[in-house]
N, C-alpha and C positions, 0 to 999 in steps of 0.2 A: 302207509306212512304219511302220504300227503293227500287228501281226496280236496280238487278242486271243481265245486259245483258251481254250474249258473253265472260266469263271471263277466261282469261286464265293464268296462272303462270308456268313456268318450273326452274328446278334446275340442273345446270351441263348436259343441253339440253335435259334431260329429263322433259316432262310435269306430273307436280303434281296432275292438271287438267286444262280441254283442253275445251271452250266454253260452257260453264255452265251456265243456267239462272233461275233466281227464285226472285219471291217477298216477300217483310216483311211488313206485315198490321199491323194496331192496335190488340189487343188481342190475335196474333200470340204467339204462345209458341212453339219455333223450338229448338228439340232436334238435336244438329247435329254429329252424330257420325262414325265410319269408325276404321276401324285397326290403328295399331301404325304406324306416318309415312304416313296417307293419306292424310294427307294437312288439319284437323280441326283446328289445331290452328292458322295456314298460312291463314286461313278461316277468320277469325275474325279477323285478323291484316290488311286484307283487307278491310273487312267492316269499319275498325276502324282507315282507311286512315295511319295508322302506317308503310302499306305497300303497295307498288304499284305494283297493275299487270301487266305482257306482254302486254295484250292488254285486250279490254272489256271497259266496262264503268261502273258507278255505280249511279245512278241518286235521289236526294235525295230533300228535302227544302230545303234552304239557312238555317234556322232557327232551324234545325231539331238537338236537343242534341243526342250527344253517349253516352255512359258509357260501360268501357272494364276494365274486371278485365283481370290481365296477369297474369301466372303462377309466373313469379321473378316482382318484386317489391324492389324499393328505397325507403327508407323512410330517410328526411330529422333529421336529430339526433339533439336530445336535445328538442323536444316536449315532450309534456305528450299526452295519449290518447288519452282523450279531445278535445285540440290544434289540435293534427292528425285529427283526428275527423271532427273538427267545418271546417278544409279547405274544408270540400265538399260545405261551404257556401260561397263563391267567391265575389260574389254579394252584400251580406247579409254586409261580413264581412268590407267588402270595404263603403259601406253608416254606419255601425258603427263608422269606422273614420272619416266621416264626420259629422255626430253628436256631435263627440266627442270636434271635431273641432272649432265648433260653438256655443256650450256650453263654450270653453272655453274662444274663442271670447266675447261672451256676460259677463260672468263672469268676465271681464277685464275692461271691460269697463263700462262709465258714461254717455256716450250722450243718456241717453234716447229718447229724442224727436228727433235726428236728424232721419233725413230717410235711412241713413247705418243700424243704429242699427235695426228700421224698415225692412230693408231690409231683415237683419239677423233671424229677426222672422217668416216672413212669407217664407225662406227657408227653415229654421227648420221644420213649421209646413208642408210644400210640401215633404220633407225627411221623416221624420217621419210618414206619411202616406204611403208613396212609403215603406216603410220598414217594417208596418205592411204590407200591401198586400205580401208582401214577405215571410210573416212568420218568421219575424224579434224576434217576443214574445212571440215564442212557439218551434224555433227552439233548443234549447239548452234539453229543456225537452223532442224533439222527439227524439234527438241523443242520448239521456242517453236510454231512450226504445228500441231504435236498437242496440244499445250495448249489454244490458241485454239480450236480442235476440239471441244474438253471442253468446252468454253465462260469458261477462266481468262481475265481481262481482262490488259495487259502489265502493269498495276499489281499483278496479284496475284505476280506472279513471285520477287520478293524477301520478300515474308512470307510468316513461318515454322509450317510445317504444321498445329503447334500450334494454330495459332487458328482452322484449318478442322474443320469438323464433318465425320464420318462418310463421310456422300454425296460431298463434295469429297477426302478421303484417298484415298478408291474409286476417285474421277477419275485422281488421282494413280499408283495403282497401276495402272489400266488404260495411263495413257499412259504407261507404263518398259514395259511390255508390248508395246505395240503399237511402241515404239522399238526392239526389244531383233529381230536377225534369229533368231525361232524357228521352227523348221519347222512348231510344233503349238501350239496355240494351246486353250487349256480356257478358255473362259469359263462363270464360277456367277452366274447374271444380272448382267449388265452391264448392264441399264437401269434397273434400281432406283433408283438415282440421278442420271438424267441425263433432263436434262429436253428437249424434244419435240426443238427444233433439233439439239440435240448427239446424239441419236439416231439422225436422220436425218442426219448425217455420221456416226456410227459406222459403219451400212447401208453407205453409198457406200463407206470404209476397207474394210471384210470382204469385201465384193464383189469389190474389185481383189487379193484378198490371197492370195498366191502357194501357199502352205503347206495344212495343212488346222486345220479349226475345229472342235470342239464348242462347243457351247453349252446351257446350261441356262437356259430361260427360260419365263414365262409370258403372254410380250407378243404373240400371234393375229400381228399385223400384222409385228412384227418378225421371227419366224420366219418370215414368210411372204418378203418381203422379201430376207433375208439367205440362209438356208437352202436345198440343194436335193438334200437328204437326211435323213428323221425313223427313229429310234429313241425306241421308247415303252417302257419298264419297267410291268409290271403282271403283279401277283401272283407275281415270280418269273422269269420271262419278257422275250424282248426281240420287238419286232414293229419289223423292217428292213426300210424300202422308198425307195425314191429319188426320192421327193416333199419339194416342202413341205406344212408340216403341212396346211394346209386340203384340199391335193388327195390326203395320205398317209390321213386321215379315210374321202374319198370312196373313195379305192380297198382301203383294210381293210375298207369295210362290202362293198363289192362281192368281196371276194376271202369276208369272212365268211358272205357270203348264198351263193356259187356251195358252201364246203365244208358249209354246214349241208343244205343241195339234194343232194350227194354222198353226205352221211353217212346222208340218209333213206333213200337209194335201196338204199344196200349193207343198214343195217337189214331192208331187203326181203326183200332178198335172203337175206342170214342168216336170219330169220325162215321163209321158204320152206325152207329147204334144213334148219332144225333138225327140220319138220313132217316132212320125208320121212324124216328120218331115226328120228325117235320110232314113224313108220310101218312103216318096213323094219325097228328093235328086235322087232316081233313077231313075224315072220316067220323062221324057221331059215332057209328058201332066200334070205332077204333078207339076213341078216347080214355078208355079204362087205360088201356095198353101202352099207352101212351105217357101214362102220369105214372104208371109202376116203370117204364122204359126210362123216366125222368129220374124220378126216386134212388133207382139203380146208378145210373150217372155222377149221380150226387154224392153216391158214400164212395166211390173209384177213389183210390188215395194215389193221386197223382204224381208220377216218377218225375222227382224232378234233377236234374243233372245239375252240378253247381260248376259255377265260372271259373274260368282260370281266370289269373291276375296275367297276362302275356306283354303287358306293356313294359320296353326294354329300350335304353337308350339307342340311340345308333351314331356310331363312330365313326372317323375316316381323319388319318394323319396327314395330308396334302406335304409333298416334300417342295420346300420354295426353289432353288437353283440348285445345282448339282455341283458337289464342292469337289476338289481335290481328289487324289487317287488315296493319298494320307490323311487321314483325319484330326489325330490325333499322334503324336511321341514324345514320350516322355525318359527325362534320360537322369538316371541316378535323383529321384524323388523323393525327399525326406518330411517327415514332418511329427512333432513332439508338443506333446501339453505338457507343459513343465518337467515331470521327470518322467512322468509317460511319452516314451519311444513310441509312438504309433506303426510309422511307414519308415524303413531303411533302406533307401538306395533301390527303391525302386525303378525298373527299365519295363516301358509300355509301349506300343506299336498298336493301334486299330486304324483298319483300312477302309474303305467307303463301303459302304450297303453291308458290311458287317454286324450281325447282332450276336452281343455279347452279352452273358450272366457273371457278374462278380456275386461270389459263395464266400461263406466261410461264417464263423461264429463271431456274436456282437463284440462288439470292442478292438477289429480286428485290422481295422480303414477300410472299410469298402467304402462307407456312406462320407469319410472323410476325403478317399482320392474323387471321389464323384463332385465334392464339392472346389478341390484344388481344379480340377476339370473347367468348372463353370466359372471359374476365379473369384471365389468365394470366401477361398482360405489361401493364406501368406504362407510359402513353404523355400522348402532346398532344395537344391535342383534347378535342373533345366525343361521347361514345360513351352511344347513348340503346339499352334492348331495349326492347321492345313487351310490351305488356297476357298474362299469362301467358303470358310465352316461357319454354320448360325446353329446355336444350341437354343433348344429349348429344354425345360427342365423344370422337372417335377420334385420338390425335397418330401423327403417323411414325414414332415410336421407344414405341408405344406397347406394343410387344413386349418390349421391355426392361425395363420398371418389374416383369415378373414376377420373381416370388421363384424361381429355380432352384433353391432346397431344398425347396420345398412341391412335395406331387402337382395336378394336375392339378385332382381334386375338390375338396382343402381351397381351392386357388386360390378357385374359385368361394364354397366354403359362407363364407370370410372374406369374400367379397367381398358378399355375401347382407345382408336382411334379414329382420327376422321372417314378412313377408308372402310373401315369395316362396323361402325357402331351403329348403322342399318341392320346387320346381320345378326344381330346379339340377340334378339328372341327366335329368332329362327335355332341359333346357337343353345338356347336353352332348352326351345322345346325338342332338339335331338337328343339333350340329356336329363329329359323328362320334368323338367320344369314349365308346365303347359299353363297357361291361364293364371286362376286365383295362386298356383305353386312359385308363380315367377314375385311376387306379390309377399312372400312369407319373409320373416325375418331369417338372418344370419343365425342367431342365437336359439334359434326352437328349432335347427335342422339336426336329424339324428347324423352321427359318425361319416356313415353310409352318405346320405344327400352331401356334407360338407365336401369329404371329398369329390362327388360328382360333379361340385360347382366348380371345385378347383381344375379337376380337368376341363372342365368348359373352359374356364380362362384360359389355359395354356394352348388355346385355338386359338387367340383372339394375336397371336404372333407368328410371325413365319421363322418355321426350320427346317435342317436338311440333318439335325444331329441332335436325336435323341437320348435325353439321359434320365431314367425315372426309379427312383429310390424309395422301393416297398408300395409303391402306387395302389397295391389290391387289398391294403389295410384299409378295415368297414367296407369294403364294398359287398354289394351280397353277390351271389352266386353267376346270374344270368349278368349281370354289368362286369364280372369278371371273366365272364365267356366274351362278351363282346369287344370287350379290351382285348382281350388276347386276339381274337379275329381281327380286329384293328391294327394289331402289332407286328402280327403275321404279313399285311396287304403292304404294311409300310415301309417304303421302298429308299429309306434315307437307311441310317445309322444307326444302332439301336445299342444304347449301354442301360441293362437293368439290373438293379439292385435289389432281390428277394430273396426269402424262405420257401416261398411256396413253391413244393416239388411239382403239383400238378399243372401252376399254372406256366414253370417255366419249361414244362415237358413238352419236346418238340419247336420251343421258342427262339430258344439261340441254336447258334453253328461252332462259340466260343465259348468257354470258363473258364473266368480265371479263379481260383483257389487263395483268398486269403488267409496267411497264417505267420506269425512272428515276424511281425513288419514286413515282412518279402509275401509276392505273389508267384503260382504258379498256373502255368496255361495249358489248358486241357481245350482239345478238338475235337469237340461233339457237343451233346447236349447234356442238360443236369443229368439226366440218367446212366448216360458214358463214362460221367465224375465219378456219383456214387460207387459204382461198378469198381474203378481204375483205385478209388479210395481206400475200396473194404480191400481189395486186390494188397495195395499196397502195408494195410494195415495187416494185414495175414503176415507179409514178408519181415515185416519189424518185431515181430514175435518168432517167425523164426532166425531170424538174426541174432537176437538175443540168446537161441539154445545153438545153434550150428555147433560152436566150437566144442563148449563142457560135453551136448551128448552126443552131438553129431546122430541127428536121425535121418532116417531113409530117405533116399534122394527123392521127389517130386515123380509121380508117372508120366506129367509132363516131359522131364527134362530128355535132352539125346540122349544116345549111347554114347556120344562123344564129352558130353558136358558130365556125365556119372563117370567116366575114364578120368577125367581131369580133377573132379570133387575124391574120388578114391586116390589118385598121384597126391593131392595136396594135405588129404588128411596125413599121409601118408609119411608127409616132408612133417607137415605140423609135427606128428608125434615122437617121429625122430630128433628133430629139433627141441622139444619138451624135456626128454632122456638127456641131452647133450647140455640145455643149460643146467637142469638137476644138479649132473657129474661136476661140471665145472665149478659153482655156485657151495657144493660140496668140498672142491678140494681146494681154493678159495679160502673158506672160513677154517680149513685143518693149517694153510701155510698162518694165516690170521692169529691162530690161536698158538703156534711156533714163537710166532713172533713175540708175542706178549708175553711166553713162559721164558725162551731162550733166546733173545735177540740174536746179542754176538756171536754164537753159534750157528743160527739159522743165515744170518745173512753173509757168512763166512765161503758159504757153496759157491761153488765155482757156477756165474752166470746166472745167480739168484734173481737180482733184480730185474734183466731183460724177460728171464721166464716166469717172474710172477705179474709182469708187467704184460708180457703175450697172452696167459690165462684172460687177465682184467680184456685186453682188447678181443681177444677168442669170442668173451663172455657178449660183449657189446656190441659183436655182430651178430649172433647169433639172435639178442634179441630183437634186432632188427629185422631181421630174417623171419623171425615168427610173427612179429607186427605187418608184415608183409605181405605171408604167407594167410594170416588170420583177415586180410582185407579183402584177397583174392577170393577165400570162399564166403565173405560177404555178398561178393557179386552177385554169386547165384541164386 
């Protein structure tokens, strides 16, 4: 499908990478990943003729579709959704105008018999054929399903791009991608923005997906998952194996350990064989032996082991003073963008050394209560911090507020003050900004670097109360282990806001669960959520059949909780018969009335006993609304 020979790209004379070759087949699923700065996304800009290499080739069909999501994206303003949407249909949308064309043609016209109008019909009918094979009459309903996917509600479909942030445009662009039939498919992290469900349908989408994939990603789980092919970039270099990443890991160290074992042994060997030959140099009658001993030497095709790249920031949260027992409460929390309701009356409680995950799908206020938090946003409610609380605080797009004309260094010494602006290259070179890297501009740092500058700064302040929102977006892999390891030692307060299931597995103690302006608080970790989630989303499905079929009690339940679900169905069904009857003789006095009034209502005690009926009737349904909440319970 894709044969890439010999490829090579440099920057400012240094090479990114140096003669690299590798193929993309049908059902390829190539995770492709490497440290911040090794050329992945440079990778895909390639593949994606966006950008042209030093030298190499890239050999492909003539016929052969791309599809490349990029990390920044232009969206043309003033569509809706939809509109965004439907341009992944090029084709589609282009023989729509021509239909519409020729509808109007005909519509206009009166020559039936002539052979123009003729003409026009049997276009039509040739269009319109070409248009279903196209999936001309189905396309409109597959887009609204890959939308929903993303996680777009039908409400979002008609507002105009414009008023979605970043993460949601992303969405956007991934799903005219994921519409569009391309054989090749580049994705430059696609889960950046998408939060845990929509992820876990993206997974299920990739997995079915005919064509082949890259992907650049830093998500452990999600390559694991999706992927069943790793290429890793380091120092120059590609290491191609047909794992996923976690089992591509175990078998580069085992392929690493068997050539480092290999390389000893020829070492040996060479070694030996140089001794004899220094030996037979003294000797005249030895000297043939000597120069065929050399000879031999010389063609040995030397094992060579190649480098790891092992170079990893190193972190450490230092917590300033020890605040309060309360850190944080907040009491009936509201807050609204125009007529979007965000947060309702929210009530929050975190305690000191507490670390909590706020979950839940985008749009939902996690990233908005994090910001009312740091008092960033004007809200309702009552918002109290605790006895020396210092927040420090990382936002999502906290990457962006860098000045891309400043270096690297001045980034920090402005960001400094008098006490610690000694400290700032020490500072940098923990986060791998060593020498000529401290020296680079703002504006040439990949995703990855940015963010690591931005954590740098957020040292250059003292806290006891942490709050970081999506922080492991671009980072690569090992800078994401080491954050965690960081986050884990740090012994202040910890509120984070993520997707990512692996990196927040085993991180918190807390979750809270956003969903319909209200939070809910789960005690354990993301994986306790997930669990307590799917738990809960079983019970809402059967809640919805309990009553109509009433199926078999759970083999969980007691013997005592099956005695009380058998009593109640039991009252239900009697009660069902009872309103029947009534409701029944009811519309027979009803129907009295309306043929014989004066007669009917002539009965001695009429009106009390039709009057008792109607009340009968109205407790009864009480009673079943009652009774039908009771085997809700269970």
């Amino acid at each position: 499908m894709l044969n890439i020979h010999n490829l090579s790209i440099s920057f400012q004379g240094e090479y990114l990478f140096e003669d690299i070759t590798f193929k993309l087949g049908n059902g390829d699923r190539v995770g492709l990943i490497g440290k911040n700065g090794a050329g992945k996304s440079t990778m895909l800009k390639i593949l994606s003729k966006e950008l042209e290499p030093d030298s190499g080739q890239i050999a492909a069909d003539k016929t052969l579709k791309i599809g490349f999501l990029k990390q920044d994206i232009d969206f043309v303003l003033g569509r809706t959704v939809l509109e965004e949407s439907y341009q992944a249909f090029t084709e589609i949308k282009e023989i729509e105008a021509k239909i519409e064309h020729i509808n109007t043609q005909l519509a206009e016209r009166t020559d039936y018999e002539s052979d123009a109008y003729h003409d026009f019909m049997v276009e039509l009918s040739d269009i319109q054929h070409q248009y279903e094979i196209l999936g001309g009459y189905n396309y409109q309903g597959e887009t609204e399903k890959i939308l929903q996917g993303l996680g777009f509600k039908r409400e979002d479909f008609n507002k105009l791009t414009d008023t979605f942030s970043g993460g949601w445009r992303m969405r956007i662009e991934l799903a005219k991608l994921l519409l569009q039939n391309n054989d090749v498919l580049l994705l430059d992290e696609p889960t950046n923005h998408l939060d845990i469900e929509s992820i876990i349908w993206l997974e299920g989408f990739l997995k079915n997906y005919p064509g082949a994939v890259a992907i650049v990603s830093h998500d452990k789980m999600f390559l694991d998952n999706v992927t069943n092919r790793t290429i890793e970039i380091s120092l120059g270099r590609i290491y191609d194996y047909p794992k996923p990443y976690t089992q591509y890991l175990v078998l580069r160290e085992e392929i690493r350990t068997q050539q480092l074992a290999s390389q000893k042994n020829q070492q040996k060997q060479i070694e030996q064989t140089e001794k004899l030959i220094e030996k037979f140099r003294a000797k005249a009658s030895k000297a043939t032996m000597a120069q065929s001993l050399m000879k031999k030497l010389d063609k040995i095709d030397r094992i060579e082991v190649d480098e790891d790249d092992n170079s990893v920031m190193t972190l450490n949260f230092p917590v300033s003073i020890t605040p309060g027992k309360v850190v944080v409460e907040a009491n009936n929390v509201s807050k609204s963008y125009g007529d979007n309701q965000v947060l309702t009356g929210v009530d929050l409680l975190i305690e000191r050394d507490v670390k909590t995950a706020f979950v839940g799908q985008n749009g939902q206020g996690k990233s908005t209560l994090a910001k009312i938090l740091v008092g960033d946003l004007k809200h309702e409610g009552h918002l109290k911090l605790g006895h020396n609380v210092q927040i420090g605080y990382f936002a999502q797009n906290q990457a962006e507020y860098l000045d891309g004309s400043k270096t690297v260094l001045d980034t920090m010494i402005d960001a400094a003050n008098e006490t610690n602006r000694s400290k700032v290259r020490d500072i940098l070179g923990s986060f791998l900004f060593r020498g000529e890297e401290a020296e680079k501009y703002v504006r040439v740092l990949s995703g990855g670097e940015r963010n690591r500058l931005a954590l740098a700064k957020l040292m250059l302040q003292p806290f006891n109360v942490l709050i970081m929102d999506e922080p492991t977006n671009h980072l690569d892999i090992k800078s994401k282990n080491v954050l965690k390891d960081a986050l884990q030692r740090f012994e202040g307060t910890l509120i984070l806001v993520s997707h990512d299931r692996d990196f927040l597995k085993g991180l918190t103690n807390t979750v809270f669960e956003f969903k319909d302006g209200n939070i809910k608080k789960y005690l354990g970790d993301v994986d306790y959520y997930l669990e307590q989630r799917n738990v809960e989303n079983l019970r809402e499905v059967e809640k919805r059949t309990v009553v109509k079929s009433q199926p078999k009690e759970s083999p969980k339940q007691t013997y005592e909780d099956q005695k009380k679900i058998k009593s109640l169905n039991n009252k239900l069904s009697n009660c069902e018969s009872k309103i029947s009857q009534l409701e029944k003789d009811i519309k027979a006095i009803d129907t009295e009335l309306a043929n014989n009034y004066d007669e009917t209502v002539a009965k001695p005690n009429f009106f009390e006993n039709y009057q008792a009926k109607k009340d009968q009737l109205a407790k009864l349904m009480q009673d079943w609304e009652d009774i039908t909440l009771q085997l809700e319970a269970f």
